[in-house]
FIZASE-498937 format. One record per residue (C-alpha): residue number from 0; residue in one letter; chain; x, y, z. Coordinates in Angstrom, 1 decimal, padded with zeros to 4 digits. Example, Ala and Ser with C-alpha at 12.3 -4.5 7.8 and 13.67 -1.06 7.14 Angstrom:
BEGIN
0,A,A,012.3,-004.5,007.8
1,S,A,013.7,-001.1,007.1
! end
This chain:
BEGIN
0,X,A,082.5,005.6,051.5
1,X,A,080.5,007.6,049.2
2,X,A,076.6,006.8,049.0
3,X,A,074.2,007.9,046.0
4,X,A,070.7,009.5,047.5
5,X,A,068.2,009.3,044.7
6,X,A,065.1,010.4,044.3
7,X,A,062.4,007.7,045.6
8,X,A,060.0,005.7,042.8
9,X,A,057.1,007.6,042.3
10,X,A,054.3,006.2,040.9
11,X,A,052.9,005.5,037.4
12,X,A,050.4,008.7,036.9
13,X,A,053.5,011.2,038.3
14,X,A,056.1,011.7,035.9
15,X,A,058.3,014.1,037.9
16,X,A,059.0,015.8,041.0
17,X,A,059.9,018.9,042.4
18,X,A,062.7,019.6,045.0
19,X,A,060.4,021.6,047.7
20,X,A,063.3,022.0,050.7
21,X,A,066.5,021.0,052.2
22,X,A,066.9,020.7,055.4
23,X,A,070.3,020.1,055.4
24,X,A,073.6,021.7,054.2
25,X,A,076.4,020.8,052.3
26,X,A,079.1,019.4,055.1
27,X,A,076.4,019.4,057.4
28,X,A,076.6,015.6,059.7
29,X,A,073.4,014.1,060.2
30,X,A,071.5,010.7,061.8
31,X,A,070.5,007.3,060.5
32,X,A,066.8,008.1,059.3
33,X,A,066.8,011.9,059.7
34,X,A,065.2,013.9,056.8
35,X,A,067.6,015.3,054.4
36,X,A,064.6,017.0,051.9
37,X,A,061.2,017.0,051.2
38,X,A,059.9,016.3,047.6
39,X,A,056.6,017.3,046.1
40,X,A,054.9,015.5,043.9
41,X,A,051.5,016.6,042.4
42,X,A,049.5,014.9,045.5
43,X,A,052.2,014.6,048.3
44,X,A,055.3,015.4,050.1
45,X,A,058.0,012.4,050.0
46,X,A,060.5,013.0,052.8
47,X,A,064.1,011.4,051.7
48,X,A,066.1,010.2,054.7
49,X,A,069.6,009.4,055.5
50,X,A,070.8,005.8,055.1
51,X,A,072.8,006.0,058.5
52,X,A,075.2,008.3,060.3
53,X,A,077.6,010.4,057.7
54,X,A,078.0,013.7,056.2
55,X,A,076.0,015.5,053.3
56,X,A,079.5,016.0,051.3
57,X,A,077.3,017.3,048.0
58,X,A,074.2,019.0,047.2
59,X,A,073.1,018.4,043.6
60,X,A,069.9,019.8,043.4
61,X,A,068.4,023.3,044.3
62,X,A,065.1,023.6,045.9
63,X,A,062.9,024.4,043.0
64,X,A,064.6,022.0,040.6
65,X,A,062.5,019.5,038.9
66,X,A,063.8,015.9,038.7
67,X,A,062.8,012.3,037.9
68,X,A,062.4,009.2,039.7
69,X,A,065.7,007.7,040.5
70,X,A,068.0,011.0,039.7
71,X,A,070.9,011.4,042.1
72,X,A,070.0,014.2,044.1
73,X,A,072.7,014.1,047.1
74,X,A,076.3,012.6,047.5
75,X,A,076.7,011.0,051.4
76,X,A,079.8,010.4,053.1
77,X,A,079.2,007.9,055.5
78,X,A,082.8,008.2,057.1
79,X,A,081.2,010.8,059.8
80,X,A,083.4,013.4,059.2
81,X,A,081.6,016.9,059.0
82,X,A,083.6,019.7,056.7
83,X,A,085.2,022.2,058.0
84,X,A,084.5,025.9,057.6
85,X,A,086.5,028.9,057.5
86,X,A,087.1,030.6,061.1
87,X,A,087.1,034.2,059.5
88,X,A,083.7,033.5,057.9
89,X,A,081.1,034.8,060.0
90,X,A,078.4,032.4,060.6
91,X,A,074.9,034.1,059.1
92,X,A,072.8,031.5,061.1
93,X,A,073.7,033.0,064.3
94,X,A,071.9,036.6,064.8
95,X,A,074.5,037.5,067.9
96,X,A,077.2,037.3,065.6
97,X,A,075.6,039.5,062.6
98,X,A,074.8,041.8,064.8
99,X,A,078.3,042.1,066.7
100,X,A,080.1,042.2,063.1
101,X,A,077.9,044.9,062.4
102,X,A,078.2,047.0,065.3
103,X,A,082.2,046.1,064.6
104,X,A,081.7,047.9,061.1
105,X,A,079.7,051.1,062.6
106,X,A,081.9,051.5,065.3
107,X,A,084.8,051.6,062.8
108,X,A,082.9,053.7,060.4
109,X,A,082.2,056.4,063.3
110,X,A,086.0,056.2,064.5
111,X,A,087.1,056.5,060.7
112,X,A,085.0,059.6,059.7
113,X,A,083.7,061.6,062.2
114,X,A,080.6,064.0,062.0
115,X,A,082.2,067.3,061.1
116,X,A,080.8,070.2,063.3
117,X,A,079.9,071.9,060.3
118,X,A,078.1,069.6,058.6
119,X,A,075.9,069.1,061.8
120,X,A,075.7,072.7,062.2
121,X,A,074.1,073.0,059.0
122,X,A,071.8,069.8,059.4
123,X,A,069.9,071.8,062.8
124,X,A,070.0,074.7,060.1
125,X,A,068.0,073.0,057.4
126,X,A,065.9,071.4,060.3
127,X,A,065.0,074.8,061.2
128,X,A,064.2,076.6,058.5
129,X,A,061.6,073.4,057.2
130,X,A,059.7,073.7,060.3
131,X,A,060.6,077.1,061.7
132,X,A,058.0,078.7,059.2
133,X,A,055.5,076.9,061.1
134,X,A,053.2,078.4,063.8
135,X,A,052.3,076.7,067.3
136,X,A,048.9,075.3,066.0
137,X,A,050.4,073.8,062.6
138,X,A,053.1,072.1,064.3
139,X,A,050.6,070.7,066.9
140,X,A,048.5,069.4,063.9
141,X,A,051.0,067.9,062.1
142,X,A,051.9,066.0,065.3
143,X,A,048.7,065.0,065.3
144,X,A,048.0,063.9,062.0
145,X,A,051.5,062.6,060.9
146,X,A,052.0,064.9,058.7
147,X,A,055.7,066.0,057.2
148,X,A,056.2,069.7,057.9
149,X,A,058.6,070.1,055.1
150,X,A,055.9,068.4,052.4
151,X,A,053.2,071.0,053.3
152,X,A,053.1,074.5,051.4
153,X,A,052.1,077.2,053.4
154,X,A,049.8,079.9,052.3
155,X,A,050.3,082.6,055.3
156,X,A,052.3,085.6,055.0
157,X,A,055.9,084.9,053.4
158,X,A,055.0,081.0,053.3
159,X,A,054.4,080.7,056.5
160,X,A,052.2,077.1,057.6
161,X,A,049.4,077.7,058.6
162,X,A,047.0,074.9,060.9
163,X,A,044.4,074.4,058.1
164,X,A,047.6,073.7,055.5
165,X,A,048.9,070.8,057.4
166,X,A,044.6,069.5,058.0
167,X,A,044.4,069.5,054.0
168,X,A,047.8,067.9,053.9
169,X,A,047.0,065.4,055.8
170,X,A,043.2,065.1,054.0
171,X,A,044.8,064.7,050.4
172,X,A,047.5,062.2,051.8
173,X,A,044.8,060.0,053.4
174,X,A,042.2,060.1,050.0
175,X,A,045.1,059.7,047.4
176,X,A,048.7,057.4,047.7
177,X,A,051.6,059.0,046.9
178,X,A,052.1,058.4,043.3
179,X,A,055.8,058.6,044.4
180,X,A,055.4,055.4,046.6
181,X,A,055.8,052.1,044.6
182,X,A,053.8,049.3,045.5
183,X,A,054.5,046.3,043.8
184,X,A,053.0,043.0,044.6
185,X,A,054.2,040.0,046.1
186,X,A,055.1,037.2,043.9
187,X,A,054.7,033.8,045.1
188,X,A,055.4,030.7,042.9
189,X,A,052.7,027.9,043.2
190,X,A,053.5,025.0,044.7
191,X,A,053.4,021.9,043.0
192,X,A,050.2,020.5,044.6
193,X,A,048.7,024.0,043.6
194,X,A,049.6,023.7,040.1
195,X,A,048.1,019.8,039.6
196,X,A,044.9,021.1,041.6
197,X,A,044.1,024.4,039.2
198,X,A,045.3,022.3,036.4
199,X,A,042.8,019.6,037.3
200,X,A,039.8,021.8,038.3
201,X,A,040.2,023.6,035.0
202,X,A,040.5,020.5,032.7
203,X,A,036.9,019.7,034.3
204,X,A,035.4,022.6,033.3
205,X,A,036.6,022.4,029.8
206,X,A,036.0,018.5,029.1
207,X,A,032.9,018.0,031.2
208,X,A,029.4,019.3,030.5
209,X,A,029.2,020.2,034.3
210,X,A,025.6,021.2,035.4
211,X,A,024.6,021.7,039.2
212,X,A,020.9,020.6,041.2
213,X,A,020.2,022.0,044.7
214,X,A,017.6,021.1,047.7
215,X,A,018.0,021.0,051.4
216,X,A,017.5,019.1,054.3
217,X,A,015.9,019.0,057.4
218,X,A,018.9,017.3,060.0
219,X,A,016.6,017.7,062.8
220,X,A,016.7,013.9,063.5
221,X,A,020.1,013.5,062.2
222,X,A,020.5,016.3,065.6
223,X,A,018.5,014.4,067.9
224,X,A,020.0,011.1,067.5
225,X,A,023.6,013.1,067.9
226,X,A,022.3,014.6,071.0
227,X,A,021.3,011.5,072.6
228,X,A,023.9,009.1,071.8
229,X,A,026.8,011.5,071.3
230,X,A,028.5,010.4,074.4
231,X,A,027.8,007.0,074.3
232,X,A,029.2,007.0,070.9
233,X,A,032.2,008.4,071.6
234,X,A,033.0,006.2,075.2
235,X,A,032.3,003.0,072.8
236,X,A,033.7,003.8,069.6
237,X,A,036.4,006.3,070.7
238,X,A,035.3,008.4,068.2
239,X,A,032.7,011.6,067.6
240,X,A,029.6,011.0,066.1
241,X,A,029.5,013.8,063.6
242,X,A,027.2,014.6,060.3
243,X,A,029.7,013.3,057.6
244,X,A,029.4,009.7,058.3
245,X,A,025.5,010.1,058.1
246,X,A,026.1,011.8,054.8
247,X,A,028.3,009.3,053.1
248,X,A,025.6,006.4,054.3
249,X,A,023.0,008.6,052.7
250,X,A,025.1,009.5,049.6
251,X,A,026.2,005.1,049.4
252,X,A,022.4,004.0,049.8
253,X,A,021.5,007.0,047.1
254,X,A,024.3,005.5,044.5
255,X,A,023.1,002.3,045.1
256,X,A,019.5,003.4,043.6
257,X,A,021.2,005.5,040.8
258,X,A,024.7,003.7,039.3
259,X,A,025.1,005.7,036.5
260,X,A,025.7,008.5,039.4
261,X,A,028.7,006.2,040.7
262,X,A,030.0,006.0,036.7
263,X,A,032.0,007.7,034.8
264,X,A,033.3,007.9,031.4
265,X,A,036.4,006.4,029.7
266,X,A,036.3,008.2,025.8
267,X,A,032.9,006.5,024.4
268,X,A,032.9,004.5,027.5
269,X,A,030.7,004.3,030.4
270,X,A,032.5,002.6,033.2
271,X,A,030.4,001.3,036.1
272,X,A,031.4,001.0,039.9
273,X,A,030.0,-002.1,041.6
274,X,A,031.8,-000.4,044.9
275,X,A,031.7,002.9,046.4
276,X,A,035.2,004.2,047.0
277,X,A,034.1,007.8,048.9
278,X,A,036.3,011.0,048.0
279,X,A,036.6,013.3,050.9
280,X,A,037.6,016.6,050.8
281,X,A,040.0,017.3,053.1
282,X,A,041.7,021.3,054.1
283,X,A,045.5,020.9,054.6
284,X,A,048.3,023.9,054.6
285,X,A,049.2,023.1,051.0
286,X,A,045.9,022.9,049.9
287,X,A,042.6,020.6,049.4
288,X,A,043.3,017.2,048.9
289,X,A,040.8,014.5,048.7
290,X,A,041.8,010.8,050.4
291,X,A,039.5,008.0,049.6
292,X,A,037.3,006.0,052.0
293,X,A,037.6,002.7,050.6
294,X,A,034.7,000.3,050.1
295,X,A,032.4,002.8,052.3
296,X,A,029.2,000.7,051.7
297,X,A,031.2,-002.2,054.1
298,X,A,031.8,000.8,056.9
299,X,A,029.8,001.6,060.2
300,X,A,029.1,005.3,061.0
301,X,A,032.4,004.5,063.7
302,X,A,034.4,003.6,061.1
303,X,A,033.8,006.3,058.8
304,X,A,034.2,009.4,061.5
305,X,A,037.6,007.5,063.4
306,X,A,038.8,006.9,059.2
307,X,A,037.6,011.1,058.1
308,X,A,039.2,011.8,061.6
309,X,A,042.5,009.9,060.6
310,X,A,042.4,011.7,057.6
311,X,A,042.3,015.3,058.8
312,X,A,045.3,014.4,061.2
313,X,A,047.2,013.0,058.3
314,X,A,046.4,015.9,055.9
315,X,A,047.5,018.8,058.4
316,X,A,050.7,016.9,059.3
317,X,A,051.2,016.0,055.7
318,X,A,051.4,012.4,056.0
319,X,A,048.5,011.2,053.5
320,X,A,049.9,008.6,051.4
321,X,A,049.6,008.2,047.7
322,X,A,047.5,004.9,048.0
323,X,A,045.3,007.4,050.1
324,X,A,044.6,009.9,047.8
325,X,A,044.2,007.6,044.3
326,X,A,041.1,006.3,042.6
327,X,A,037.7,007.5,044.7
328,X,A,033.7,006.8,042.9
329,X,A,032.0,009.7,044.2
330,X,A,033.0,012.7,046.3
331,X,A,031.6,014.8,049.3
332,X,A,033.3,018.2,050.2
333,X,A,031.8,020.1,053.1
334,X,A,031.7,024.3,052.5
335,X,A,029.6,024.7,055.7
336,X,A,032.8,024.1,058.1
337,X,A,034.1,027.7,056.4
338,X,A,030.7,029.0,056.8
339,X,A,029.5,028.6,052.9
340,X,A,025.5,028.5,052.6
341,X,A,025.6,027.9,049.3
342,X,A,028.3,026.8,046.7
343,X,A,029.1,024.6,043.4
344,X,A,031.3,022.5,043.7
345,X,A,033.3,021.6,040.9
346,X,A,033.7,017.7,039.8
347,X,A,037.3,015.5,040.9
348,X,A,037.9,013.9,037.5
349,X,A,037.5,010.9,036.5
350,X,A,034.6,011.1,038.6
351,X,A,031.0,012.4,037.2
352,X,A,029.6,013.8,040.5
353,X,A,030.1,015.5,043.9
354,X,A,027.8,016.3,046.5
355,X,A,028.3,019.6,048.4
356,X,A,027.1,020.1,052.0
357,X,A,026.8,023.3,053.5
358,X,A,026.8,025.5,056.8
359,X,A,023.5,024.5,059.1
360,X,A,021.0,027.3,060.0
361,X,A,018.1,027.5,061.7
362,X,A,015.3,028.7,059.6
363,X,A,011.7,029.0,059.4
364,X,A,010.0,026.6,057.9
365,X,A,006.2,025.3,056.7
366,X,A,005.7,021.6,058.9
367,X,A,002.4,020.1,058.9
368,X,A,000.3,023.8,058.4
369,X,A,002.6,025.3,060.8
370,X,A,005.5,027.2,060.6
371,X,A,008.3,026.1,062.8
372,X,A,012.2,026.8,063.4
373,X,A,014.6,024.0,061.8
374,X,A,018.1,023.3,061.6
375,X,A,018.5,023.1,057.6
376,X,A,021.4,023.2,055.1
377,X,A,021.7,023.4,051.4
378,X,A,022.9,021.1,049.5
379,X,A,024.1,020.6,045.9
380,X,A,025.3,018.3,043.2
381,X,A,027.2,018.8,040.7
382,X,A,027.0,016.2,037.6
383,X,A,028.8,015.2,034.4
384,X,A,025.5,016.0,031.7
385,X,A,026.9,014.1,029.2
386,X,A,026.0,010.9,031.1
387,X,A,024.1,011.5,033.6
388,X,A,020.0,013.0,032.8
389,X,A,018.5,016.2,034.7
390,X,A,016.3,013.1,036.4
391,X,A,018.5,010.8,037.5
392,X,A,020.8,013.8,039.6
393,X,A,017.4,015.3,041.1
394,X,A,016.5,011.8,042.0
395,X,A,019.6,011.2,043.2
396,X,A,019.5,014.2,045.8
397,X,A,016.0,013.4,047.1
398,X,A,016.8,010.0,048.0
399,X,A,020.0,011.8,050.4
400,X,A,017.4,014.1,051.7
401,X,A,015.1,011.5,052.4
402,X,A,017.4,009.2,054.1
403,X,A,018.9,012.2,056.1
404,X,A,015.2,013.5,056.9
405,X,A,014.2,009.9,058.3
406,X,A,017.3,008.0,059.4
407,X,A,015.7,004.7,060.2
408,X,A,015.9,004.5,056.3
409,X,A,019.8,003.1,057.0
410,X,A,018.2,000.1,059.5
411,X,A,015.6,-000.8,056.9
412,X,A,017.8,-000.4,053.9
413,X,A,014.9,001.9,052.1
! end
């Protein structure tokens, strides 16, 4: 019996998908629950899989394609009979077999037309005469440098190369490429998520008056504390006691003080977060994506790192949900991992802010009338200026730095 494979519901704010690769073929058999294709939509991969045990029997979409929730992408045949192919076709997946059909065609080729003593004759000829008019010490030269004997121009007596021809050969060959050479470049089309991301960063820039405060921070306590609780840490929570669970505290005690930082706008609207759903930026092979920590002002600094370490596992194996990467208050994306001292970052619409952290480095600095070595970053936030003041962002940033300067702040709630 034939069955229809359709292209999963996607959700409300995706309006299509495209096909990103089969990884079956037409005829091909294939297991209950094994992945027949993978689908990309503008914040995930969907993976379609087989209803049970049958046979692909139709293909009706390429990778590339572009189709809509629902569309009938496949035609399976669960009867479990695989199609047969042709016994003279040779199969391209197996390299053994291209290469004995081609050694089958050379060898014929040789046996067909064999080299003719004249033309080989006069091959060793023309061999001869390009080099022959070369001396000892050119010939060792271009040996040396690469250099083609027959591209060089002698300028001894009747032609003849000479050593220093085949040195400014090689000099003008290494300062200038051929112009004969063409070098074209590689084209590469974007992949959906790529697309949605540049689309997204651009409409920011054009629609948002985005403007960009900096300061920095002294995590020497933030350090110390990680130093001596690290382990214990990580034997009771089963989890590492990183920096980025101290900064989305400090960031949800900071909105807390400053709302309109947590806002953001809805045409002449200004719409107001009573909760603090924290965007994290998150590397993956198809690009940065940004899954939400939900509700982070009810979180412990456990929670936080085991749910940012969940994350990072997710993203890389490409398993983050769409629930995962939807909605978000207020996002943190950390430069310093890559080694960035200093960056803006650019704001994750709807949203009206984002903090950027940076790479830690000891530096010299003025403490009490003395100058002493600290481990301090940069850090930045970018803001939406058409509803949040110069002020309130500065005020904003302090009350991170302060908080991350003197963690009891979190105990005390200061």
């Amino acid at each position: 019996m034939s069955v229809e494979i359709k292209v999963p519901l996607l959700p409300e704010s995706v309006p299509d998908a495209t096909m990103l690769r089969w990884h079956v073929k037409k005829g091909q058999q294939v297991r209950r629950d094994e992945n027949l294709v993978d689908i990309e939509t503008e914040k995930v991969v969907l993976e379609v899989p087989a209803p049970q045990d049958g046979v692909v029997s139709e293909i009706l979409y390429v990778e590339g394609d572009t189709v809509l929730a629902n569309d009938v992408i496949a035609i399976f045949d669960d009867s479990g009979t695989a199609v047969e192919t042709s016994s003279e076709t040779v199969p391209t997946d197996n390299p053994d077999a291209k290469l004995a059909a081609l050694d089958a065609v050379e060898t014929t080729t040789s046996k067909n037309h064999p080299e003719k003593p004249e033309t080989r004759l006069l091959d060793e000829s023309r061999e001869s005469s390009s080099t022959g008019s070369a001396g000892p010490a050119a010939k060792h030269a271009a040996a040396e440098t690469g250099v083609d004997l027959a591209q060089v121009s002698g300028t001894g007596p009747r032609g003849r190369i000479l050593k220093q021809d085949v040195l400014e050969q090689s000099r003008t060959s290494n300062e200038l490429p051929s112009l004969s050479q063409e070098r074209e470049p590689r084209r590469e089309p974007m992949s959906r998520l790529r697309r949605t991301i540049a689309g997204r960063l651009v409409n920011a820039q054009h629609e948002a008056a985005i403007l960009t405060t900096f300061n920095e921070v002294d995590l020497h306590e933030i350090k110390a504390i990680r130093a001596r609780y690290k382990e214990t840490f990580e034997k009771t929570h089963g989890a590492r006691l990183g920096f980025m669970s101290f900064f989305v505290k400090a960031c949800v005690e900071a909105l807390k003080r400053y709302p309109i930082i947590n806002a953001s706008v809805d045409e002449n609207d200004i719409l107001f977060h009573d909760y603090y759903d924290i965007g994290i930026a998150v590397s993956s092979p198809r690009g940065l994506v940004v899954p939400v920590l939900r509700d982070a002002q009810k979180l412990g600094l456990a929670e936080i790192e085991l749910a940012i370490a969940d994350f990072g596992d997710r993203a890389r194996n490409g398993n983050l949900g769409m629930d995962d990467l939807t909605g978000g208050t207020f996002t943190i994306t950390n430069g310093g991992v890559f080694g960035s001292m200093l960056s803006t970052p650019i704001l994750n619409p709807p949203q009206s802010a984002i903090l950027g952290m940076h790479k830690i480095q000891d530096r010299p600095v003025a403490l009490n009338g003395e100058v002493v070595i600290r481990p301090m970053m940069y850090i930045a936030l970018s803001y939406d200026h058409r509803i949040i003041d110069g002020a309130d962002a500065v005020s904003f940033l302090v009350a991170v730095k302060e908080t991350l300067e003197d963690p009891a702040r979190l105990l005390l709630e200061l």
